[in-house]
N, C-alpha and C positions, 0 to 999 in steps of 0.2 A: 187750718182755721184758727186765726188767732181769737183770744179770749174775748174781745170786743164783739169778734163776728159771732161765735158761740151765744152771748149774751141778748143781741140783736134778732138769732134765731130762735129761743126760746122765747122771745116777747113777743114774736110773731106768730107761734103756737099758742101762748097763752090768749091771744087775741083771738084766733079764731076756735079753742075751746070754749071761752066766754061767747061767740058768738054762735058756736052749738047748741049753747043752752046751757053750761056750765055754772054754775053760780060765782067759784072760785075755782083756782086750781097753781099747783105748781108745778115746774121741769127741770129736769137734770141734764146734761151732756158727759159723757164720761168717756173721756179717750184714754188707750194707753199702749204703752209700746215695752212690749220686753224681746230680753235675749236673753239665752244662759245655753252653759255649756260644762260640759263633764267628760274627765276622763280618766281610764283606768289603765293600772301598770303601763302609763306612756301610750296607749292608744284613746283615742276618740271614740266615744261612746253614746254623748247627745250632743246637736246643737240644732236650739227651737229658736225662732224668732216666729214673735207674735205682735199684731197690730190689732186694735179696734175701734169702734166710737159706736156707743150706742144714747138713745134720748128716752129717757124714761117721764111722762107724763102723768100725774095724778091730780082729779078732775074730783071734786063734790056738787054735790048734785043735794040740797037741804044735807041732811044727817046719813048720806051715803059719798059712797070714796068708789073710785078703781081708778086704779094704775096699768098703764099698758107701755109698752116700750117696743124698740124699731131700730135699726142702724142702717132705714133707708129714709136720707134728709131729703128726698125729691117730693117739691113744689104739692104735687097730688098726691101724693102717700102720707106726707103730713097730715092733709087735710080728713083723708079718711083714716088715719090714725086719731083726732081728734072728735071725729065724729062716732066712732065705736068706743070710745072710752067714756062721751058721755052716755051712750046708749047703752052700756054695762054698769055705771055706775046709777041708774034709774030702776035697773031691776034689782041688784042687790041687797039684803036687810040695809036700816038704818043703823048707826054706831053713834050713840049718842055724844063720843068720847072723840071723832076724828074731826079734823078740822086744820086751819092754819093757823101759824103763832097770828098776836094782836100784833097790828103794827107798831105798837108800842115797847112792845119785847124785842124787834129788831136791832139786828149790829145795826150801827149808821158807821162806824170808820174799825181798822183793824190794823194788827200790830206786822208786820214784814219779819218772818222767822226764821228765811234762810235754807227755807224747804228742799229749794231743788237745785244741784249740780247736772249744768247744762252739759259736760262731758257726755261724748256718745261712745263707749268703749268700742274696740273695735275685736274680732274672732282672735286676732292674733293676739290683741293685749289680755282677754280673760285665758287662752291658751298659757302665755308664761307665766299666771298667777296658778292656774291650778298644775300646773308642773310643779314649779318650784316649791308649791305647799305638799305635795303627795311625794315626791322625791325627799323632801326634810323629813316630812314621817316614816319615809321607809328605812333612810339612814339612820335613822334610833337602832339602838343594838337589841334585838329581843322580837321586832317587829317583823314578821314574815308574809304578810299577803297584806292587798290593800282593797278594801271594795270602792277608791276612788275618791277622787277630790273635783268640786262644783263651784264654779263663777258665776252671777250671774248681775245682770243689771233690769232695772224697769222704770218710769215715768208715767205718771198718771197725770192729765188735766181735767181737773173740774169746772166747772159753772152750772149756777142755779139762779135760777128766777123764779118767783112767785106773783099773783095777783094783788098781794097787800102788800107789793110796791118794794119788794128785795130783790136785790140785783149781786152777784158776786163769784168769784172766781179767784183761784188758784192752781199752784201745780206742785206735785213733789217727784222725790224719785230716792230709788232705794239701787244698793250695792250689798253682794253678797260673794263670800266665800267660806266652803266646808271643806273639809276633810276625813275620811274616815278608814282605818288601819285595825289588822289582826297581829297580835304578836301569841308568840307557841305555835304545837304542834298539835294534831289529832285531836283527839276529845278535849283537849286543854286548852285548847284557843281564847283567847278573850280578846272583845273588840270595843273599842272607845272611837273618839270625834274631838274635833272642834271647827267652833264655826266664826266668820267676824259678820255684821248688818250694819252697816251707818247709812246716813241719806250722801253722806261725799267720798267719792272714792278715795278720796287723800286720806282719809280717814279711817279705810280700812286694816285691820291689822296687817301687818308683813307676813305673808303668805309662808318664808323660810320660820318663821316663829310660828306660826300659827301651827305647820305641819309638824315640826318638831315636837310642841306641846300634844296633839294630836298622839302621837305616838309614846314623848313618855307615860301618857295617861294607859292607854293601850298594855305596855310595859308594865307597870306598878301593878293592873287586876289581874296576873300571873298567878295561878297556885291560889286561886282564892280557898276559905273555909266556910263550912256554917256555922251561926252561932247560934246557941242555946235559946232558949225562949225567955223572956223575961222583962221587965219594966223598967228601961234604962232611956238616962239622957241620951237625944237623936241631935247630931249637929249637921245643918244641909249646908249643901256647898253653894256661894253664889248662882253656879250655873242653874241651879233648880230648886234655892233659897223663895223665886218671884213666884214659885207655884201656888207658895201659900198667899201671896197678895192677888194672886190672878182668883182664886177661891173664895176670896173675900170679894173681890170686884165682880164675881156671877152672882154672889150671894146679896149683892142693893140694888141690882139690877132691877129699876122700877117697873118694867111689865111682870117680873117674877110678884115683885110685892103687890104691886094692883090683884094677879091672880090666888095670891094667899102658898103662895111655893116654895119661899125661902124658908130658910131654918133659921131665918135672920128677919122675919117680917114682924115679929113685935120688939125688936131691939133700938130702935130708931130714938138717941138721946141718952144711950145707956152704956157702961163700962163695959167693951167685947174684948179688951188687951188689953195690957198693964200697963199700969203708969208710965208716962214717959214714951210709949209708942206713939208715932206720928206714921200717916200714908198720906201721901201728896197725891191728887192727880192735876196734874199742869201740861194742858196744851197747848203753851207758850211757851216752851224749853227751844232754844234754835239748836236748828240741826236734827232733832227730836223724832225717832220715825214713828211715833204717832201724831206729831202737832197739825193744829188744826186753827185758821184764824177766826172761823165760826163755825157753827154745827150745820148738821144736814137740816135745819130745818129754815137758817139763816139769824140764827140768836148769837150773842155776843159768849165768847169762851173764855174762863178765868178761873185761874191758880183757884185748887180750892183743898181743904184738909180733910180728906174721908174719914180719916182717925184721928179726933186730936186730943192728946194726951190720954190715950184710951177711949176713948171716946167715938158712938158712933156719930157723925153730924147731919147725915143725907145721904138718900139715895141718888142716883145713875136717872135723872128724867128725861124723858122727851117730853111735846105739848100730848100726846094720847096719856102715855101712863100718868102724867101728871094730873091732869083731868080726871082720873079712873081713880086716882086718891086725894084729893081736895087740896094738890097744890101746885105750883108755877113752876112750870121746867125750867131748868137750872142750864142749859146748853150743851144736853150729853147724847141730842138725835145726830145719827149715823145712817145715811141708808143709799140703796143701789140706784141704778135704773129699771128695776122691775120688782122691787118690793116698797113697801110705806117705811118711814121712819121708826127706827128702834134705839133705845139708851144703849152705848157705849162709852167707854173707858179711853182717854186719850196715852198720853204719860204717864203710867202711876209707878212711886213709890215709895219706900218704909226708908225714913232716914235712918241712918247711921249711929248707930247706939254709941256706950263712951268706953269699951272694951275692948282690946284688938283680939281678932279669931286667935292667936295662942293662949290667953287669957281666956276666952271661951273655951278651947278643949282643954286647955290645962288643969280647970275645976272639976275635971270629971277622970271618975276612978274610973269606970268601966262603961262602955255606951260605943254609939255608933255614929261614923262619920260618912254621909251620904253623901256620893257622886253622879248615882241616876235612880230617878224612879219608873215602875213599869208600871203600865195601865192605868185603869183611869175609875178604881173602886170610888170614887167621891160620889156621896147622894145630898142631891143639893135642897131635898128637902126637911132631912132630917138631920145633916152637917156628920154624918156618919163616914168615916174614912179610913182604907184599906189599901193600900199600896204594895205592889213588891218593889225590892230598894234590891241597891247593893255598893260596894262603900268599902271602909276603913273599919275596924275592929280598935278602937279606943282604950288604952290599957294603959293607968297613971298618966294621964294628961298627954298621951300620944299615942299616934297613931299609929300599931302595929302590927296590923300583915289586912292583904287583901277579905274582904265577906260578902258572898252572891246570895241570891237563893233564899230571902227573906222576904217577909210581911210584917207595916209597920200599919200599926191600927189604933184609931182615939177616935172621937168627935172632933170637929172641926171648934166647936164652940171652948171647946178642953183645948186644944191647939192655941188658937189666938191668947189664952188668959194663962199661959208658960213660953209662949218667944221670948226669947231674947236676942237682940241685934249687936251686931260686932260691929266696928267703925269704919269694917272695910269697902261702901259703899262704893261702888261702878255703875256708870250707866252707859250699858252694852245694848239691853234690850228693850222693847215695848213698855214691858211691866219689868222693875228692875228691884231689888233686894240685898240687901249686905248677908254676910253669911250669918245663921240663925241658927241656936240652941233651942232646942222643943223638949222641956222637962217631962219625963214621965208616959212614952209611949211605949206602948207594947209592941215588942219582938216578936213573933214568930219564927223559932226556925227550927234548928235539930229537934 
């Protein structure tokens, strides 16, 4: 079904929920198509392929909503698919908060980002990428067992329609490969990863690099130690540098601030980083595998700066939470075919500070260089945070023998006002970050 038909068909639901009795309403279509495949020490372990398309409808009825959704398009299933979505939304409370953007806040035209590579890989070709990435990592000297390496590929088409007269569609699609290797023996085993994500496969890392780096990572957390307890500079690695930006992006999350749940909901206009910190979210990045030419509600998307120069500037709105605090959604709704609109994050990230990461650890006598963190201590009410880490043991500006088996703990609010960013920005993933110095966290360990 091409996107024209897609489009065609939600205007023909919306017609006859308006003639249910609807007052207003809008509809989604969401097809998608994946595959992926895994396998381990050279044998075949998964391969999924999956197909869907489902229509998710949402129907106001005065100051009431429901949503119901169906992935059977036939003539008479529509129709009573429309007809019980306004007869659930007539018994539901009122919400005096739901509703549709003004037609005035609509996209009318959008920008061509480059979304989707039309390539449909084929079993055989993710087969020689996850070989040739778990074979380089096993050939690393040190590496002894492998728990396997992952391909995979996926395609989503969208279209939405509304009753205040927005119309639109697009597609993207995403490419993936991991890796992941044990190097030692017995009790001493240690295991590491790596992975590539772009929306074009051309663009994937080289699978023999990918697995090789895979493996010396593996290799390097050999013979780790504990380190002693104490209140040292923490330097994160890229790979898990964006966790602090992903932490800050649940924390303006405007339905958390509408319900009074961040640890960030009276900060809005005030100094949360230090000078000189910038966070970008831009859903306009081509290639980008968050980009977005408008939001789920049909509102125009634009470049915008979450941090600028420390600085908080705005929250993550949709038209609800916007509503629920006295201001105009900014184009940040995201939603399914069986849930309402919710604020999301497209693109974001912390540009590039004016330091290269040797210059970052080289300032530091004694501290810790983090390569993964474990669990997920973050409470996003009070910004309080507790992680187990494990890393690099930092001794005279380098980095000197493996450290597992630790707890790094601060406020998030004390986190953001000691980053510091090194100039080595990549943009690998969703939410993306250069490597980051965090002055002053506490160690937990021997």
């Amino acid at each position: 079904m091409s996107s024209s038909d897609q489009l065609a068909l939600l205007e023909t639901v919306l017609t006859k929920a308006k003639a249910a009795g609807a007052d207003s309403a809008d509809a989604l279509i969401g097809r998608s198509i994946s595959l992926s495949l895994g396998e381990r020490l050279g044998a075949k372990e998964k391969l999924e392929r999956a197909e869907s398309q489902d229509l998710g409808l949402r129907v106001f009825v005065g100051k009431r909503q429901a949503i119901v959704s169906t992935s059977d398009f036939a003539t008479g299933s529509l129709a009573e698919l429309t007809a019980r979505a306004v007869a659930m939304a007539k018994a539901v409370p009122e919400d005096p908060h739901c509703g549709l953007a003004d037609a005035s806040q609509l996209a009318k035209n959008w920008p061509t980002l480059d979304m989707c590579d039309d390539t449909d890989p084929s079993e055989a070709q993710l087969t020689e990428m996850v070989r040739a990435a778990e074979d380089a990592a096993r050939s690393v000297k040190g590496v002894t067992n492998s728990e396997g390496a992952e391909a995979g590929y996926g395609r989503s088409d969208v279209a939405i329609a509304a009753s205040n007269g927005f119309q639109g569609a697009y597609s993207s699609s995403h490419f993936g490969l991991s890796v992941s290797v044990l190097a030692g023996e017995g009790t001493g085993m240690e295991r590491d990863y790596d992975y590539s994500s772009t929306v074009y496969l051309a663009d994937l890392e080289d699978p023999v690099k990918l697995g090789r780096s895979a493996g010396e990572r593996a290799v390097r957390r050999l013979n780790p130690r504990k380190a002693k307890t104490a209140v040292v500079p923490v330097v994160l690695d890229p790979r898990i540098s964006n966790s602090i930006v992903g932490h800050l992006v649940g924390a303006i999350n405007g339905a958390g601030i509408a319900r009074g749940t961040s640890f960030l909901k009276d900060s809005l206009g005030k100094d949360i980083f230090a000078a000189g910190i910038d966070i970008i979210d831009d859903p306009h990045r081509h290639r980008g595998l968050r980009s977005r030419p408008f939001d789920g509600e049909g509102l125009p998307t634009t470049m915008a700066k979450l941090i600028d120069n420390g600085r908080l500037t705005m929250w993550l709105l949709d038209c609800r939470s916007a509503r629920q605090l006295g201001l105009v959604s900014n184009g940040h709704a995201s939603r399914g075919t069986s849930s309402p609109p919710s604020p999301a994050p497209s693109n974001v990230h912390m540009a590039a500070g004016k330091i290269s990461r040797q210059q970052l650890i080289g300032e530091i006598k004694q501290g810790l260089y983090v390569t993964e963190m474990i669990g997920s201590g973050v409470n996003g009410v009070t910004g309080d945070y507790s992680r187990g880490a494990a890393g690099f043991w930092i001794e005279n500006g380098e980095l000197a023998y493996p450290v597992s088996e630790v707890t790094l703990a601060s406020n998030l609010k004390e986190i953001f006002q000691h980053v510091t960013p090194a100039d080595d920005l990549t943009f690998k993933y969703g939410t993306n970050a250069p490597t980051l110095r965090i002055d002053g966290m506490t160690l937990a360990g021997a």
